[in-house]
C-alpha positions, 0 to 999 in steps of 0.5 A: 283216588285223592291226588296230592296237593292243592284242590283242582283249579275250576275253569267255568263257561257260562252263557249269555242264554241257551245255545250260546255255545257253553257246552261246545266250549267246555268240551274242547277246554277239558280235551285241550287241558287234557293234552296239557298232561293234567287230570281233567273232570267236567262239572255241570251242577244242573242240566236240563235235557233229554239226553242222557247217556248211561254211566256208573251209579245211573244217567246224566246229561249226554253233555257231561258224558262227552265232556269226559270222554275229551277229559278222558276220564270215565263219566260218573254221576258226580260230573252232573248231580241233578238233571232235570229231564222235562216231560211236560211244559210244566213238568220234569222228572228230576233225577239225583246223582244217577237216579230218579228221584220221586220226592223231588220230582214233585217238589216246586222248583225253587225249594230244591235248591236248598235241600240239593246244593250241599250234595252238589257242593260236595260231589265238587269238592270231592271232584276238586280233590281228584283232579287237577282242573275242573271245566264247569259248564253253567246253565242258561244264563247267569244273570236270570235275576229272578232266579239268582236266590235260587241259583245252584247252577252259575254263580254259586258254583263260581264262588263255591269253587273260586272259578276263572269264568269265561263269558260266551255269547253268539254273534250269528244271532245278533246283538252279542255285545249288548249280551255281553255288556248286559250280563256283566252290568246285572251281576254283582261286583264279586262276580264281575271280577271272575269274569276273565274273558268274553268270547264272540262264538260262531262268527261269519266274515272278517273279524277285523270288521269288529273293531273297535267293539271288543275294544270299546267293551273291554274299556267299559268292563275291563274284560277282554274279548280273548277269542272269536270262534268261526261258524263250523258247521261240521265238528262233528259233536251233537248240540246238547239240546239239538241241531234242528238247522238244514243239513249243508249240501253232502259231499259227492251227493246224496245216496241215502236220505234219513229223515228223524222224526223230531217229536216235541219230546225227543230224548237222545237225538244226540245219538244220530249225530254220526249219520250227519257225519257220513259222507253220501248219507242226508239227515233230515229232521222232520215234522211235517209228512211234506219233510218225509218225501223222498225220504229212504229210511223214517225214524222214530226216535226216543221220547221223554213221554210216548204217549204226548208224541204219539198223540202229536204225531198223528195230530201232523198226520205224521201216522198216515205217512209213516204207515205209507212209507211202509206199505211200499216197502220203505224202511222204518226204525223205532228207538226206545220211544220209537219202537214203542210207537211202532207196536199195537198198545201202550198200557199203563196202571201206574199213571207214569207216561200215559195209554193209547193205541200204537201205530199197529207197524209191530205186534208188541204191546208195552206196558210201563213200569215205576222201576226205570230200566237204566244199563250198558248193554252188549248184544249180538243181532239176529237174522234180519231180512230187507234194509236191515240184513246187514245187521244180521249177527252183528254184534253192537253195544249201546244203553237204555234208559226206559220206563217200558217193557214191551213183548209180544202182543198175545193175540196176534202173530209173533213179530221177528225177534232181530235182539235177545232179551226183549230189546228188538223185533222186526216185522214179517215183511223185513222193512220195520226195525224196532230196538230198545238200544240207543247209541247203536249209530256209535258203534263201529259195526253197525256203522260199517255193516249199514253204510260200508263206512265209517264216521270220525271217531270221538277221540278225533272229534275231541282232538279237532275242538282242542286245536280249534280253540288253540288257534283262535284263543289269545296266546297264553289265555287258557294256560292263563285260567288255571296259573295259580296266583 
């Protein structure tokens, strides 16, 4: 529905590089605008990730996805018109407004930008026009001068929508006025002047120690430096590109240790982030079978291309570990990619992800398909026996996202089926799980019928982000971004 009066005004969090902290900050600015009273919408025109939640008309990027829930405004595919999910180091499945798209998939990544923007640019427009502020999220860096005639990510945005831009950078990896200070100097003098302030994001110590730097800056730009943010390890939001760091020491100590295994194309890793905000539970990310002792459960997580991680993973001796923690009655979980590693075979004709021998932990077999399976899914467990019985008759929502079908494999004895509708089996001996569903850790029940507990809702987390920011902002900066002249 079109909202009366003036197009939204568009707030914009670009970066010095990836991992500045774009996607964190855009997240608390669409809770914190949220609260204001204002309808909010986020806008990333390009992402690149393997996580990808699945919303009305498709998938976009996991980012965006949260970024509405702090806007509380229902995620859509207009909110992040192209993703780019790489499969290979050269290679990305581009996905349009929701869905795959073949055509552009095979096109060489700078002639997309032409065909692309103008839907890009109207999915804005129509964005502006439904909401009263637009929080957009930039992409890398917006000083890639070798990329600037083909941007459709920073600036072009920032001009299409007339957007008040704050510049971040990390401090904690050094050298973050120089990054500041460089990408001011490379972009031209339109766009300088969009730049309403540098923030200084998570910072360890006594920010008066960074004086007279800001100062210094501010006379060299004329921007500000409106906000230091500290290092906070446990706002409990996934990284939108994963959060590989050592996990802090848990409180009370450990009772259960959960090690992922992180494959070199791991898709949804997004969706653990609930683990690493329990209390007596320890998540590990491994890749070496040295990271998997002592571990309690081993999981497999999804995979953008199976096979390729597959290969990897035995390539670490990560498959022999695995089959070991196995035999001795340890738990194992496999999520999409995962659960397809864990049967007998993957088949594929179509040339879309490649064939191989399984781990053989399951007797299910699968095949890939050309149509991408893409859906919100509610389902009711089965009767499941060892570390997974609590589970039994649970019911648990989630979503899919997979080009695999998987059944039964015909020559060997049937699996117990734990999911209806071919969306998960365990083997006989009860410690082998394997689910199509992602998103499971974010449901409530499971949460409370595995660990007796429950993690911090996301309503909670989003209100967190919006206080942090309004404590460390300069006073009037936000309500500033979006005055009207």
């Amino acid at each position: 529905m079109t909202k009366q009066g003036s197009p939204a005004r568009c707030v914009m969090v670009l970066g010095t590089s990836s991992g500045a902290g774009k996607s964190w900050l855009a997240t608390a600015l669409c809770r914190w605008y949220a609260r204001q009273g204002l309808r909010v919408a986020p806008f990333k025109a390009q992402n690149m990730s393997n996580n990808a939640r699945v919303v009305a008309g498709g998938e976009i990027g996991s980012a965006q996805y949260f970024q509405a829930l702090a806007a509380r405004a229902e995620p859509e595919v207009r909110m992040n018109p192209l993703l780019l999910k790489p499969e290979r180091d050269t290679h990305s499945q581009v996905v349009l407004f929701g869905q795959v798209d073949e055509a552009l998939s095979r096109q060489p990544w700078r002639g997309r930008s032409a065909s692309v923007w103008p839907r890009i640019a109207h999915a804005l427009d129509e964005l502006r026009a439904e909401n009263d502020v637009v929080v957009i999220e930039g992409a890398g860096s917006p000083a890639e001068i070798n990329l600037m005639d083909s941007d459709i990510a920073n600036l072009r945005v920032a001009r299409h929508a007339d957007a008040a831009c704050l510049l971040v950078s990390d401090i904690d990896r050094g050298g973050a006025f120089a990054h500041l200070y460089g990408t001011w100097a490379l972009l031209e003098e339109e766009d300088r002047a969009r730049i309403r302030g540098f923030i200084l994001n998570k910072f360890r110590g006594d920010a008066t120690l960074l004086a007279p730097a800001p100062q210094q800056l501010q006379a060299l730009t004329n921007v500000p430096t409106v906000a230091t943010l500290p290092m906070w390890w446990g706002h409990g939001l996934p990284e939108e590109d994963g959060w590989f760091q050592p996990r802090a020491a848990t409180p009370g100590g450990a009772q259960r240790t959960i090690a992922v295994i992180a494959t070199p194309r791991i898709s949804n890793l997004d969706e653990f982030q609930p683990l690493a905000n329990l209390a007596g539970v320890c998540l590990l990310w491994a890749r070496t079978p040295a990271e998997l002792a002592g571990a309690d459960w081993i999981v497999l997580p999804g995979s953008k291309h199976t096979s390729s991680d597959l290969a990897w993973l035995r390539a670490q001796g990560l498959d022999r570990a695995i089959a070991a923690h196995a035999a001795a009655g340890g738990a194992v979980l496999g999520v999409c990619g995962g659960l397809q590693m864990l049967g007998e075979a993957l088949i594929d004709v179509h040339g879309i992800d490649g064939n191989g021998p399984g781990l053989g932990l399951l007797p299910l077999v699968t095949q890939f398909e050309p149509a991408k399976t893409l859906r919100r899914t509610q389902v009711r467990f089965g009767t499941l026996a060892g570390p997974w019985a609590g589970l039994s008759g649970v019911s648990a929502s989630g979503y899919e996202i997979h080009h695999g079908q998987t059944a039964q494999h015909p020559a060997m004895p049937a699996a117990r089926i734990a999911l209806p509708g071919g969306l998960g089996w365990q083997n006989d001996a009860g410690n082998v799980l394997g689910v199509y569903l992602h998103g499971l850790f974010e449901d409530p029940a499971v949460l409370h019928a595995l660990f007796g507990a429950a993690a911090a809702t996301l309503d909670s987390v989003f209100d967190g982000l919006a206080d942090f920011i309004d404590q460390h902002f300069e006073a009037g900066v936000l309500h500033g971004l979006i005055a009207r002249p």
